[in-house]
N, C-alpha and C positions, 0 to 999 in steps of 0.2 A: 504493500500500500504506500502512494508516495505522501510526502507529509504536510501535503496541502489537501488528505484525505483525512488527516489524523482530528480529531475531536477530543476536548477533555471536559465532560459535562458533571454534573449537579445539579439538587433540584431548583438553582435558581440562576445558572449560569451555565452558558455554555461557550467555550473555546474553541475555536477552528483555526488549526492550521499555528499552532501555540509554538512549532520549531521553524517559523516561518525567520529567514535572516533578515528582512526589513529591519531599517531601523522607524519604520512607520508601525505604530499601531491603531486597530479600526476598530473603533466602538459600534454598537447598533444597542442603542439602549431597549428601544418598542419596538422588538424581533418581532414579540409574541402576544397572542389575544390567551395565553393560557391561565385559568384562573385554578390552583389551587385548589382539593376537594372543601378544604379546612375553610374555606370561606363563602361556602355555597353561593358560588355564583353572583356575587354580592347582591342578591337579589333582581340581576338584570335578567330582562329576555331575552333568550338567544341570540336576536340579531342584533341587540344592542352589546351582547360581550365576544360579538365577532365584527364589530364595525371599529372604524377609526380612533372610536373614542378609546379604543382598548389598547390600539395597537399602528404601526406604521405601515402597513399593507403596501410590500413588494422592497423595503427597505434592506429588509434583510437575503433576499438574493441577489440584489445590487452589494450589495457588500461583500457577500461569497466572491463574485467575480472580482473584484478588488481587490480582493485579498489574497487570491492567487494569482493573477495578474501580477501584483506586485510582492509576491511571497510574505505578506503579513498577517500576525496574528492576529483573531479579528474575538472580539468579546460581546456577547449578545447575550443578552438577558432572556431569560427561560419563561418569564410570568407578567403576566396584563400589567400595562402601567397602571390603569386602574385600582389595581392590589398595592404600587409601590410606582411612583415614575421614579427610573434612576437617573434619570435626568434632573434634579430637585435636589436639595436639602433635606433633610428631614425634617425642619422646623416650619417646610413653605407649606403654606394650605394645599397646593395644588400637588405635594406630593402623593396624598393620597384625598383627590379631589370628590366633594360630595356631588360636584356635578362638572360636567364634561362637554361644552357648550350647550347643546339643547338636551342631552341625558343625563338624568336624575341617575346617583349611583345609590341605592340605600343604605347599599352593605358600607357604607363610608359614612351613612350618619351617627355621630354621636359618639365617636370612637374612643375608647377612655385614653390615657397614654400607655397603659400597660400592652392596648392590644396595636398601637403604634408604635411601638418601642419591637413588640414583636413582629411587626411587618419590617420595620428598618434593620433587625439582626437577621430577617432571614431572606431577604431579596435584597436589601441595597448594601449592606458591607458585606457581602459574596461578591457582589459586582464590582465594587470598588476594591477588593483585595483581588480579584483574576485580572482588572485592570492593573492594578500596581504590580501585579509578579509579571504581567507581560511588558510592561514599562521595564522594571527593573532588570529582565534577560536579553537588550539588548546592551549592545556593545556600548554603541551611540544612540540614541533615541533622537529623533531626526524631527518626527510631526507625528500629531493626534489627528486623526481624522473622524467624526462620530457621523454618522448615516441615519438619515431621517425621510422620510417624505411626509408630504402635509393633503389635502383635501383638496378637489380641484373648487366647491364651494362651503364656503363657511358664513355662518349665521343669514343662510338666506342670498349671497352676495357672490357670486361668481372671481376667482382670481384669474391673471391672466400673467401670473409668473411662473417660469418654466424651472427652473433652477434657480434655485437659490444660495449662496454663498456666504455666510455667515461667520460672524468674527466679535470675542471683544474686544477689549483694548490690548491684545498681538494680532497687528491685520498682516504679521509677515507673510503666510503662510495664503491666504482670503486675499493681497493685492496679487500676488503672484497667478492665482490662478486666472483672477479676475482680466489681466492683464494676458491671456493666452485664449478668453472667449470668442473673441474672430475664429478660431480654430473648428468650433462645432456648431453646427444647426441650431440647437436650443438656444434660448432665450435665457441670460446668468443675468442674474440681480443680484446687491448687496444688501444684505438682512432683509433680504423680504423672503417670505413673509411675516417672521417673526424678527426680533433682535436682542438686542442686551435689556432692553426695558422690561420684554416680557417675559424675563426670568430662564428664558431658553438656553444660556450658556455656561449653566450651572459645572458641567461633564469637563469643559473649556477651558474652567477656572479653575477648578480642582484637580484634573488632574494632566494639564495642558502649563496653563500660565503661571499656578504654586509650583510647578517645577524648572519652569525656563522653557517650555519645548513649545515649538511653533503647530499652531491646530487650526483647526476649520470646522465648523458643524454645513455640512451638507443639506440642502432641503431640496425633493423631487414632487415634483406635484402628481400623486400618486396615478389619475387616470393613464400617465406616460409610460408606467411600469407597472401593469396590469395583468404583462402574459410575457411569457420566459424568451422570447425572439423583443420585444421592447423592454424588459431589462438588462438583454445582454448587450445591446444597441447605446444605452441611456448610460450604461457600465462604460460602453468604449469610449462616446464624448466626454465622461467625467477623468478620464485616462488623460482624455488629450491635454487635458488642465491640469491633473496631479500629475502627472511625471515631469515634464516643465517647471512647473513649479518644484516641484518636492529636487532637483537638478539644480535650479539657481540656488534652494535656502544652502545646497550642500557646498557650492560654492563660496556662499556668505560665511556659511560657518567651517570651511576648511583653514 
């Protein structure tokens, strides 16, 4: 098996591709709509704990290809953001949000801290230590990349950004790519459609910027990557921007 086959899972995290020599590592924090038995279903309907609110639909085999594309190890969360966004703090309300734009979560009302303290020791400090052990086994640790898509409409309102490109305060990593968009068909924006206001670069900051290393949160407007020939497509254009880029930081930092 080669070792961009290799997996090292848990129930709230999984590794791919963890001997990967990149000195790039890929986050996908909302791999997954999976909820836990222990928390039946927080009380959602079916198609409300397999929709967006749950999860990033298609984000996580954009980032497969990435990640062997570029031999790196890529970290992905096993369970519904819903249960835990590891995208968050522990302290942010929307880590474990009572509601999810227009979906009521119930199983999120009222949570004492004992049964928050146990969603944060058993979904988000898993994530954040297979993050840091794949940070820490590279040689040089080079850039964080975290893979997201978002909804092609929200609250009613159609968007009409195709990519998106996202950065806090290290845009080393976000002008670089930004500066290589002539290169692909899609449409790259900067923070759109989210940014640093709306708490989105939490992944960024911890464990991107508190350590020196140059990152990006990725955002794909999910109708784009819906079926496995336009994710593998949406993979390549994002290629044509990270290897250019992730080329000059090496540059900068040799």
């Amino acid at each position: 098996m080669n070792k961009a086959a290799k997996t090292q899972r848990t129930s709230a995290v999984e590794v791919f591709n963890p001997e990967g020599k990149s000195p790039v590592v890929i986050l996908c924090e909302h791999a997954s709509h999976a909820i836990p038995e222990r928390y039946n279903g927080l009380g959602l309907a079916e198609n409300d704990r397999k929709s967006h609110a749950a999860w990033d639909p298609g984000a996580l085999p954009v980032a497969q290809i990435l990640s062997a594309a570029l031999d790196a190890p890529l970290v992905a969360s096993t369970v519904s953001r819903l249960v835990y966004d590891c995208n968050r703090p522990p302290e942010a309300p929307s880590a474990m949000p009572e509601t999810s734009e227009l979906i009521k979560v119930p199983g999120n009302h009222g949570l004492t801290q004992d049964q928050k303290d146990e969603r944060t020791e058993s979904v988000y400090a898993p994530f954040c230590e297979a993050v840091a052990e794949s940070i820490s086994t590279r040689t040089k640790p080079m850039a964080i990349v975290t893979m997201h898509s978002f909804t092609p409409i929200y609250f009613g309102k159609p968007r009409a950004t195709e990519i998106g490109i996202l950065h806090d305060s290290d845009t080393r990593l976000a002008d670089a790519m930004i500066a290589q968009s002539h290169a692909i068909t899609l449409g790259v924006e900067r923070n759109q459609p989210y940014g640093p206001d709306d708490g989105v670069t939490h992944s960024l900051r911890l464990h991107g910027i508190s350590n020196g290393i140059a990152n990006v949160m990725i955002e794909v407007r999910n109708d784009l990557i819906d079926t496995p020939d336009a994710q593998r497509d949406v993979a390549h254009q994002l290629l044509a921007l990270l290897r250019p880029a992730l080329a000059s930081l090496e540059v900068m930092n040799a």
